[in-house]
C-alpha positions as a Markdown table, in Angstrom:
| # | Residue | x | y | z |
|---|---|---|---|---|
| 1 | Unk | -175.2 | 53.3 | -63.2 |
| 2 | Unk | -178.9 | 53.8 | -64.5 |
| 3 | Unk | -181.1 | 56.5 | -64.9 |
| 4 | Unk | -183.2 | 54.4 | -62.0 |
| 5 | Unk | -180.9 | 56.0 | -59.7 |
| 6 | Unk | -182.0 | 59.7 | -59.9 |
| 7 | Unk | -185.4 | 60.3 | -59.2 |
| 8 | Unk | -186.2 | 63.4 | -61.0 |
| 9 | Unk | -187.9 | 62.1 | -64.7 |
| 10 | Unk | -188.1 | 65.5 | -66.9 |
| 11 | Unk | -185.5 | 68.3 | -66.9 |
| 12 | Unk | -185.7 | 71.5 | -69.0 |
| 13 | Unk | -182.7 | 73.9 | -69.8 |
| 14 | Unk | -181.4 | 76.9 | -71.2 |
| 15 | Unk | -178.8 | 78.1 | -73.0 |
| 16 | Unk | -177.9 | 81.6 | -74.0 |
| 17 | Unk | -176.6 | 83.1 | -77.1 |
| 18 | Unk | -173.0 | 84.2 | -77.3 |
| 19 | Unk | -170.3 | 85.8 | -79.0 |
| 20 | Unk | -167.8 | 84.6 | -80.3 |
| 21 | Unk | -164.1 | 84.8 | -80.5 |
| 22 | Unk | -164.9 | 88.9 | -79.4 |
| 23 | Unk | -162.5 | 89.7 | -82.2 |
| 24 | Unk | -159.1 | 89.1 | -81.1 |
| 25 | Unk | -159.3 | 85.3 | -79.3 |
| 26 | Unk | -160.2 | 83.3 | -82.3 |
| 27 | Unk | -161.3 | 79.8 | -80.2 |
| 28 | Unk | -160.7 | 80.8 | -77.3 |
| 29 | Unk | -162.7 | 84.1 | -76.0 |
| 30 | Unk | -166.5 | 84.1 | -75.8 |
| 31 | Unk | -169.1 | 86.0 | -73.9 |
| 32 | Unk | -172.9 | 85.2 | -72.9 |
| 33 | Unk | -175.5 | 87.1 | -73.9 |
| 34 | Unk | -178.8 | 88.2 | -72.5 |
| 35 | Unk | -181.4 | 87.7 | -74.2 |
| 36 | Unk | -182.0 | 85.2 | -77.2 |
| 37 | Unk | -180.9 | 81.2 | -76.4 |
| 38 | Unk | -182.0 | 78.1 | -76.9 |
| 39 | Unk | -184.3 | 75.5 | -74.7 |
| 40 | Unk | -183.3 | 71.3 | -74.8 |
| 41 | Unk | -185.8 | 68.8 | -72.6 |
| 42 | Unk | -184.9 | 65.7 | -71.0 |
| 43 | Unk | -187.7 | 62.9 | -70.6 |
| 44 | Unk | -186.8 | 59.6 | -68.9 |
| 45 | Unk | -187.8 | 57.1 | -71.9 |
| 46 | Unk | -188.7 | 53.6 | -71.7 |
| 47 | Unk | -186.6 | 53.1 | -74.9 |
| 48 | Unk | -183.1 | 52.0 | -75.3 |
| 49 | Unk | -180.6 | 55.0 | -76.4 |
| 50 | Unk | -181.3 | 58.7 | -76.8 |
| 51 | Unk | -184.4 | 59.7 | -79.4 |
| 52 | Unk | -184.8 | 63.4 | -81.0 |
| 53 | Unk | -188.9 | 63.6 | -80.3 |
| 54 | Unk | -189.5 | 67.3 | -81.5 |
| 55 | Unk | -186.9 | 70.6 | -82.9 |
| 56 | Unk | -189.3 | 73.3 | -83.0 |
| 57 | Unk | -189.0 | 77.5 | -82.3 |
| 58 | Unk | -187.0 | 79.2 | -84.9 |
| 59 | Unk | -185.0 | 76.6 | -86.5 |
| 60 | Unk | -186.4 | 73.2 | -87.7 |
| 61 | Unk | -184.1 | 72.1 | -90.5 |
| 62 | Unk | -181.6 | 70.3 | -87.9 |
| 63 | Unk | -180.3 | 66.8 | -87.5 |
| 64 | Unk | -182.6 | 64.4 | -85.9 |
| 65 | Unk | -179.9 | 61.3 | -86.0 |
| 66 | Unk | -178.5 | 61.3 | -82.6 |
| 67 | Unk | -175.4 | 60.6 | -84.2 |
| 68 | Unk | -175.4 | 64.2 | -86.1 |
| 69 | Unk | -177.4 | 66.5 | -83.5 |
| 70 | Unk | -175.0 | 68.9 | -80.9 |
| 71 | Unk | -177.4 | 67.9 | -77.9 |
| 72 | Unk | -177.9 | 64.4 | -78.8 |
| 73 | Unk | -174.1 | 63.8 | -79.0 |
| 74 | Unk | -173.4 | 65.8 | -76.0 |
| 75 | Unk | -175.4 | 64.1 | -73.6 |
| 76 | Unk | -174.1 | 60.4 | -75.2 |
| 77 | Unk | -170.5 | 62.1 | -74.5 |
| 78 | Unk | -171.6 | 62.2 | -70.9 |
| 79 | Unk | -173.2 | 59.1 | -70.5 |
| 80 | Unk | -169.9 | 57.3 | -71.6 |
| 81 | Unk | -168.1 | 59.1 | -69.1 |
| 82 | Unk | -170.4 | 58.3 | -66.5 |
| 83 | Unk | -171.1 | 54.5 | -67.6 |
| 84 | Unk | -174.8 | 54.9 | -68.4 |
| 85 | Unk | -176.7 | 53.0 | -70.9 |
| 86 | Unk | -179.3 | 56.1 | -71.9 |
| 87 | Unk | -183.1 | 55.9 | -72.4 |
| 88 | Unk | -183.5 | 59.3 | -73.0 |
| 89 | Unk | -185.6 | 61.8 | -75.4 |
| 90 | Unk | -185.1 | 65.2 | -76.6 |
| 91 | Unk | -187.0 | 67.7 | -77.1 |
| 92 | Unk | -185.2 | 71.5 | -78.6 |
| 93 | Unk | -186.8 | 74.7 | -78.6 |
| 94 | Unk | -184.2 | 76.4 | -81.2 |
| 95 | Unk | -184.1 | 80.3 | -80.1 |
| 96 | Unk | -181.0 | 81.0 | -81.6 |
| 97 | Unk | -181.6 | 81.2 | -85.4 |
| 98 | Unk | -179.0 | 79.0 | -87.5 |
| 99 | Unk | -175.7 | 80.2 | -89.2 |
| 100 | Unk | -175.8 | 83.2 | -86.9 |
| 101 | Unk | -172.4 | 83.8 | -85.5 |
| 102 | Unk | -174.6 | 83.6 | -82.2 |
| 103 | Unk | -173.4 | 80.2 | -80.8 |
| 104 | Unk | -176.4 | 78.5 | -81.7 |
| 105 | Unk | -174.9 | 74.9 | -82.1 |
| 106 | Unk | -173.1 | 75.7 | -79.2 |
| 107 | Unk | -176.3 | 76.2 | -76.8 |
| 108 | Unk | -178.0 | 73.3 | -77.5 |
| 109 | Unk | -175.0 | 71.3 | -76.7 |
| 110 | Unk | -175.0 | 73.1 | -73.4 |
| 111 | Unk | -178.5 | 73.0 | -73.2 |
| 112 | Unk | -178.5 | 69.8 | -73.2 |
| 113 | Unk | -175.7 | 68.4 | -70.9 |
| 114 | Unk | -177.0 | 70.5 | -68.1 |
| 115 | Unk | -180.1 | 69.2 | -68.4 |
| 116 | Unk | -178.8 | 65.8 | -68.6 |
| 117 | Unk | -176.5 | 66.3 | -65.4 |
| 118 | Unk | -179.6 | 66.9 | -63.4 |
| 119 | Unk | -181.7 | 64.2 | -64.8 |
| 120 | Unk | -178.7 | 61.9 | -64.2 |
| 121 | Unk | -178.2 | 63.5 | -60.7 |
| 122 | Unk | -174.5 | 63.4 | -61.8 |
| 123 | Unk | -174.1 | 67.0 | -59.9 |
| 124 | Unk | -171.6 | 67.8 | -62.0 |
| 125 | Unk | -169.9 | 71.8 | -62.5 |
| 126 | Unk | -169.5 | 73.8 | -65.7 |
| 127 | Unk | -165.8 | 72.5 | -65.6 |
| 128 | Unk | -166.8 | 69.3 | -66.2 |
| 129 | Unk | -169.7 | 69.6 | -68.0 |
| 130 | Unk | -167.3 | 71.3 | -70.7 |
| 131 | Unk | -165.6 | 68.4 | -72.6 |
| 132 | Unk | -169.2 | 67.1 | -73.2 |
| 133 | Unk | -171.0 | 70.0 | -74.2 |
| 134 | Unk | -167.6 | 71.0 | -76.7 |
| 135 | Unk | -167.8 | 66.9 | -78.3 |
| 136 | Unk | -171.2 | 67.8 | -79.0 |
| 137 | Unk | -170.6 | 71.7 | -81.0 |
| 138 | Unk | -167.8 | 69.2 | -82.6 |
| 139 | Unk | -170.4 | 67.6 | -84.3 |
| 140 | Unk | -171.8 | 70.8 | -86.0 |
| 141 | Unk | -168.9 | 73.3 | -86.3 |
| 142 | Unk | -166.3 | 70.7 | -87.6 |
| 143 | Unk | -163.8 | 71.4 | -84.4 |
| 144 | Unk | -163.7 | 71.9 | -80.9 |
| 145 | Unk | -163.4 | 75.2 | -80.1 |
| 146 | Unk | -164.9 | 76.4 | -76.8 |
| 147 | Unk | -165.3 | 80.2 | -77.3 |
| 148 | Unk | -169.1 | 79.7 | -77.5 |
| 149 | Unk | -169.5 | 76.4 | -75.3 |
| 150 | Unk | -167.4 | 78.1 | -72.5 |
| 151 | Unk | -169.0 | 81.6 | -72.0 |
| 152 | Unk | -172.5 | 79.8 | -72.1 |
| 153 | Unk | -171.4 | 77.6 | -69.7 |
| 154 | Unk | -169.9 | 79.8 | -67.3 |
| 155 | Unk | -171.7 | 83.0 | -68.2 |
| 156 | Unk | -169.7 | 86.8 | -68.5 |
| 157 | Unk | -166.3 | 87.1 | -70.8 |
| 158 | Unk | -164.6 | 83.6 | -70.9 |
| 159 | Unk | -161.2 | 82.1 | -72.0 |
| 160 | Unk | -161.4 | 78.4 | -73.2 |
| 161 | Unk | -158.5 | 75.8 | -73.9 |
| 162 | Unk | -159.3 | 72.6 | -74.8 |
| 163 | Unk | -159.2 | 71.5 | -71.4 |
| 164 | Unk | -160.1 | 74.6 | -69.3 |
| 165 | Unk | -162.2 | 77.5 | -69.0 |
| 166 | Unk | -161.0 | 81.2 | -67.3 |
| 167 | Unk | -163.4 | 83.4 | -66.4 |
| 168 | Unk | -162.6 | 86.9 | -67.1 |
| 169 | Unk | -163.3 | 90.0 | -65.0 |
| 170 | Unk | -164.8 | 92.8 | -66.7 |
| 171 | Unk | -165.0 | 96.9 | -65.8 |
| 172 | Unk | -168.4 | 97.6 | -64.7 |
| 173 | Unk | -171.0 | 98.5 | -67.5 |
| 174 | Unk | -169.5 | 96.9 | -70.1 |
| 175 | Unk | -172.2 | 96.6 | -72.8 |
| 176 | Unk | -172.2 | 94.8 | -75.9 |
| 177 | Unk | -174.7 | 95.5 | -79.3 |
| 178 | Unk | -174.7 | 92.6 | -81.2 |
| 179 | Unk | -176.8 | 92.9 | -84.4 |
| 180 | Unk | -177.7 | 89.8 | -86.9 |
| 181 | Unk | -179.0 | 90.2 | -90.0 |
| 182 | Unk | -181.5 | 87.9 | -91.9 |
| 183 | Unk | -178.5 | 86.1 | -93.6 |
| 184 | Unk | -176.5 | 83.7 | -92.8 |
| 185 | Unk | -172.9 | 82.5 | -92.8 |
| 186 | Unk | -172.2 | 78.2 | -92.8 |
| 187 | Unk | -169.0 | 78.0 | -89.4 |
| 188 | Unk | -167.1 | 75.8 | -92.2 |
| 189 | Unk | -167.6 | 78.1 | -95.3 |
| 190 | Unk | -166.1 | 80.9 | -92.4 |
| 191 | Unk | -163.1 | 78.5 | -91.6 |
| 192 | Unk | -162.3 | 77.6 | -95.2 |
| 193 | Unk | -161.2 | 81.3 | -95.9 |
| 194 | Unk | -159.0 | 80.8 | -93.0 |
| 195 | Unk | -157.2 | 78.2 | -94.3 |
| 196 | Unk | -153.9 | 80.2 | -96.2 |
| 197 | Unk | -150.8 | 80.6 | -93.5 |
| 198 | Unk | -150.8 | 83.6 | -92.3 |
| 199 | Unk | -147.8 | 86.4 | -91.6 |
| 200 | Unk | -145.6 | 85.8 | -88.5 |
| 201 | Unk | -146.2 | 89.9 | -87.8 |
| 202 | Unk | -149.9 | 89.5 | -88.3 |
| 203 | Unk | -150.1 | 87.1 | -85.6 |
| 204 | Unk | -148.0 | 88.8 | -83.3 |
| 205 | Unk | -150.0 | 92.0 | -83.8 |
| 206 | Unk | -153.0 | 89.8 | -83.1 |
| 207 | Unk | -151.5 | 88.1 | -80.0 |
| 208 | Unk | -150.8 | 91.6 | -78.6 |
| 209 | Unk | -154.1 | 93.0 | -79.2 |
| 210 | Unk | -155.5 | 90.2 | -77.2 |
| 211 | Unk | -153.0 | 90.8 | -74.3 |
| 212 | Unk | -154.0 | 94.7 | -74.5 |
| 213 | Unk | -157.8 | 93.3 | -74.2 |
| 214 | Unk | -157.3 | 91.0 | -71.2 |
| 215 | Unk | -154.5 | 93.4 | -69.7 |
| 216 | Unk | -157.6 | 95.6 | -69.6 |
| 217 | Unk | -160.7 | 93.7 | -68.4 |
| 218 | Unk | -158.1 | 92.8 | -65.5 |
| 219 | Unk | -157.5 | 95.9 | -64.8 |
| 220 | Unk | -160.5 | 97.8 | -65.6 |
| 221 | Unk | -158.5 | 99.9 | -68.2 |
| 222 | Unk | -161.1 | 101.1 | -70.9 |
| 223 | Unk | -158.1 | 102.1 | -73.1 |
| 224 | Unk | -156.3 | 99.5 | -72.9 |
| 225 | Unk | -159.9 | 97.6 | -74.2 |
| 226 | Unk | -160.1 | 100.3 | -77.1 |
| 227 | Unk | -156.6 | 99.7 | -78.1 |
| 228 | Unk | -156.9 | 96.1 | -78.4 |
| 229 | Unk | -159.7 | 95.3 | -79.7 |
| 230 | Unk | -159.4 | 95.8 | -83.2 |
| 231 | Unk | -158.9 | 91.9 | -85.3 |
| 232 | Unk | -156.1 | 92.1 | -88.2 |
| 233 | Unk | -156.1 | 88.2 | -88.5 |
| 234 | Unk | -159.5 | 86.4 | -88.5 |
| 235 | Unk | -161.9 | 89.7 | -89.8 |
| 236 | Unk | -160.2 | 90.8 | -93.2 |
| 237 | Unk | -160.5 | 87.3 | -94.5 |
| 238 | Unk | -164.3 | 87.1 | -93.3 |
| 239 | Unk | -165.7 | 90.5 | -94.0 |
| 240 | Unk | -166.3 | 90.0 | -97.7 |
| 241 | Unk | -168.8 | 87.2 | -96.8 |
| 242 | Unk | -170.9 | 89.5 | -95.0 |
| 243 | Unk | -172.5 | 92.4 | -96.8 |
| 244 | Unk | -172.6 | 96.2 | -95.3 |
| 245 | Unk | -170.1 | 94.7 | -93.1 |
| 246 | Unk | -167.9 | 97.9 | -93.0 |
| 247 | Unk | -170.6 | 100.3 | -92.6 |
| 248 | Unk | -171.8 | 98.0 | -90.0 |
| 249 | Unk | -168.4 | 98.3 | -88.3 |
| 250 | Unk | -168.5 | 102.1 | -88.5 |
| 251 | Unk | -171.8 | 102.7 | -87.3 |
| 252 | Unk | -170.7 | 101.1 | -84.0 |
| 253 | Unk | -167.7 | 103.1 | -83.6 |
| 254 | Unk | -169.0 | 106.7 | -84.7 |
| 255 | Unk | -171.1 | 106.0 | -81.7 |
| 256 | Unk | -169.1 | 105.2 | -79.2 |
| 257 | Unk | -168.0 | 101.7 | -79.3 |
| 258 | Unk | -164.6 | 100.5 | -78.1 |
| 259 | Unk | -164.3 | 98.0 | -80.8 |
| 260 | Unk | -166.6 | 96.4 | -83.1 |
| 261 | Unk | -166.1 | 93.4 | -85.2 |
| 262 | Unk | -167.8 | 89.9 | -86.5 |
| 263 | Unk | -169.5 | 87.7 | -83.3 |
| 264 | Unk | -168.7 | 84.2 | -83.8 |
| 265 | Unk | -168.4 | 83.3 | -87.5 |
| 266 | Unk | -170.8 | 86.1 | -88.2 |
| 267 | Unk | -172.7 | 87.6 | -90.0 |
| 268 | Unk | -174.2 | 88.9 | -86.7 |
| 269 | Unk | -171.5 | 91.9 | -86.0 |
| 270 | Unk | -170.8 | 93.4 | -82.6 |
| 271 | Unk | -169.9 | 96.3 | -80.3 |
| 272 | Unk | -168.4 | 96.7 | -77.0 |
| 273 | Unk | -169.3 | 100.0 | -75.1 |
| 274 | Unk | -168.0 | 101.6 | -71.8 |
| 275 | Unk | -171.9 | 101.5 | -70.8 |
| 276 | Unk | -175.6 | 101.2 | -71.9 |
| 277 | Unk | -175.4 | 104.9 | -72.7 |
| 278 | Unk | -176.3 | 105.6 | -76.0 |
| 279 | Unk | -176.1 | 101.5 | -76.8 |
| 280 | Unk | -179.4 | 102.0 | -78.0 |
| 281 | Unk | -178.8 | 104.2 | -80.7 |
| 282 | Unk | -175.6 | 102.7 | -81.9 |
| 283 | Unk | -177.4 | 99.5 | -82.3 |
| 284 | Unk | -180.1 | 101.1 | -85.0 |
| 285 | Unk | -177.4 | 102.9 | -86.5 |
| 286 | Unk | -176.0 | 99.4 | -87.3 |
| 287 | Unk | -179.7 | 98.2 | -88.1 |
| 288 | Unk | -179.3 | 100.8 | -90.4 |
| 289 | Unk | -176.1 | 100.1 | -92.5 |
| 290 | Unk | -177.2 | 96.6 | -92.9 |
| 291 | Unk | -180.6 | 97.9 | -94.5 |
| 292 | Unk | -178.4 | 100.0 | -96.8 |
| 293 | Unk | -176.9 | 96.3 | -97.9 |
| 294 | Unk | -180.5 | 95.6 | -98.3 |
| 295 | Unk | -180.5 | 93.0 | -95.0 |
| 296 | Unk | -183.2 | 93.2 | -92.4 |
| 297 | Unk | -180.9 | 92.8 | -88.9 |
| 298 | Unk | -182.5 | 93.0 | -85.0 |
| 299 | Unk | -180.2 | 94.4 | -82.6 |
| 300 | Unk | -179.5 | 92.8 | -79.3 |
| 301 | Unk | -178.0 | 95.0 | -76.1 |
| 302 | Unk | -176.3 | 93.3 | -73.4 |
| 303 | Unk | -174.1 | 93.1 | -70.4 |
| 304 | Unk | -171.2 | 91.5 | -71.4 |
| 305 | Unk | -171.4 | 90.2 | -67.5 |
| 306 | Unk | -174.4 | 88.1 | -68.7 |
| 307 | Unk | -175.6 | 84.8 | -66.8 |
| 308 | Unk | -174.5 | 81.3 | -68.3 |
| 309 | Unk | -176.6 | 78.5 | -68.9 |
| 310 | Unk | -179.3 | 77.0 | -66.5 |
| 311 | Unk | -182.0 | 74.6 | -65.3 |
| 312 | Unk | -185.2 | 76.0 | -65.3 |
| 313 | Unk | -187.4 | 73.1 | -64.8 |
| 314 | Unk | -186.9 | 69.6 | -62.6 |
| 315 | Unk | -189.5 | 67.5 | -61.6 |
């Protein structure tokens, strides 16, 4: 197969941000985000292999090997699988700023793979774009975990395996704050102090707050939400490597929130809320703890219902 065969010769697409893990699915539970996300081009080349022509927006400082770029890698992951000797460049609009806990590695994997499935005119679904875009956030995170790559892909609250992703119903209104500071936390520093065994009881508490937190969404039981989502294995090990973290924490729920804790591998922190009422303000409540831990944040509000990944220009 060739990239003769599709007649379309430039393809731009989008990726949004995302949370991760959403405090008790560690790997596996993700949702999209409105707002912030990141942009990947695909030209037709008349060179051999896939070329990085231009990283530009708010991140610069990234790999411009093929072999060590998310997007780069993820589209080679798909060519393999379809048989296509690539002539391909890229070009990445970074809106996502690195070491977030925003699933910036993550969308320009995505990004890029749906972009490359139209260019290719491989007319391929999210389901089986996945295994691509999750080789390439391999490349950057150090595993494959799909918590990020699945709820960009799919869009809304999403459960991803290694070989499949759930979508997961939410109760109407369902608003997230997410709030990133101007710091940042390395995904492998994050995992390192995960590293120790922990308790049998710990993970059984955790495994039944996530059960509580899907039991919920199914069934459009806020309390059952509330009651579950509260992280006892992955956040007390990472909360030291984010400062004002607590106060962070408890800004969101003196306001309302159903459960707060860290998005991804953090340092951005977030909130779930029965609605957009009064989102607002616990959003610069949590501006405002991280200022007392001397960090300059920008909160983000969002349906956790948000829209996945897209193309937004063929021709």
């Amino acid at each position: 197969m060739s990239l003769i065969d599709s007649p379309i010769s430039q393809v731009t697409a989008f990726a949004p941000a995302s949370v991760g893990n959403v405090a008790v699915g560690f790997d596996l539970l993700g949702h999209a985000l409105c707002g912030p996300g990141d942009r990947v081009l695909l030209r037709k080349s008349a060179q051999a292999g896939i070329t990085i022509r231009r990283i530009h927006g708010c991140v610069e400082a990234l790999p411009r090997e093929p072999k060590s770029n998310t997007a780069s890698c993820a589209v080679q992951a798909l060519c393999d699988a379809l048989g296509i000797k690539p002539s391909i460049e890229i070009e990445i609009e970074k809106g996502i700023p690195l070491s977030s806990g925003l699933g910036g590695s993550a969308a320009s994997a995505v990004a890029a793979v749906v972009a490359a499935n139209r260019l290719l005119g491989a007319n391929l679904g999210p389901q089986q774009l996945y295994p691509f875009a999750l080789a390439g956030e391999a490349v950057a995170s150090g595993a494959a975990h799909g918590d990020n790559v699945g709820a960009q892909l799919l869009g809304g609250l999403v459960l991803a395996t290694p070989d499949r992703l759930v979508s997961i119903p939410v109760p109407d209104g369902l608003t997230a704050v997410v709030v990133h500071p101007d710091y940042r936390v390395a995904t492998r520093d994050a995992r390192k102090v995960l590293t120790a065994p922990f308790l049998l009881e710990t993970v059984v508490r955790q495994s039944t707050n996530l059960a509580m937190v899907l039991s919920g969404c199914f069934q459009s039981r806020l309390e059952l939400i509330a009651e579950g989502l509260v992280d006892v294995m992955v956040e007390p090990r990472r909360a030291s490597l984010i400062p004002g973290f607590d106060g962070v924490r408890q800004a969101a729920l003196d306001h309302g929130a159903l459960g707060a804790s860290i998005s991804g591998a953090g340092p951005s922190v977030f909130g779930w809320f029965r609605d957009s009422t009064g989102a607002a303000d616990a959003g610069a409540a949590m501006v405002a703890a991280f200022a007392r831990a001397r960090l300059s944040a920008q909160a983000y509000l969002s349906p956790v219902q948000s829209a996945g990944a897209r193309v937004e220009e063929s021709r």
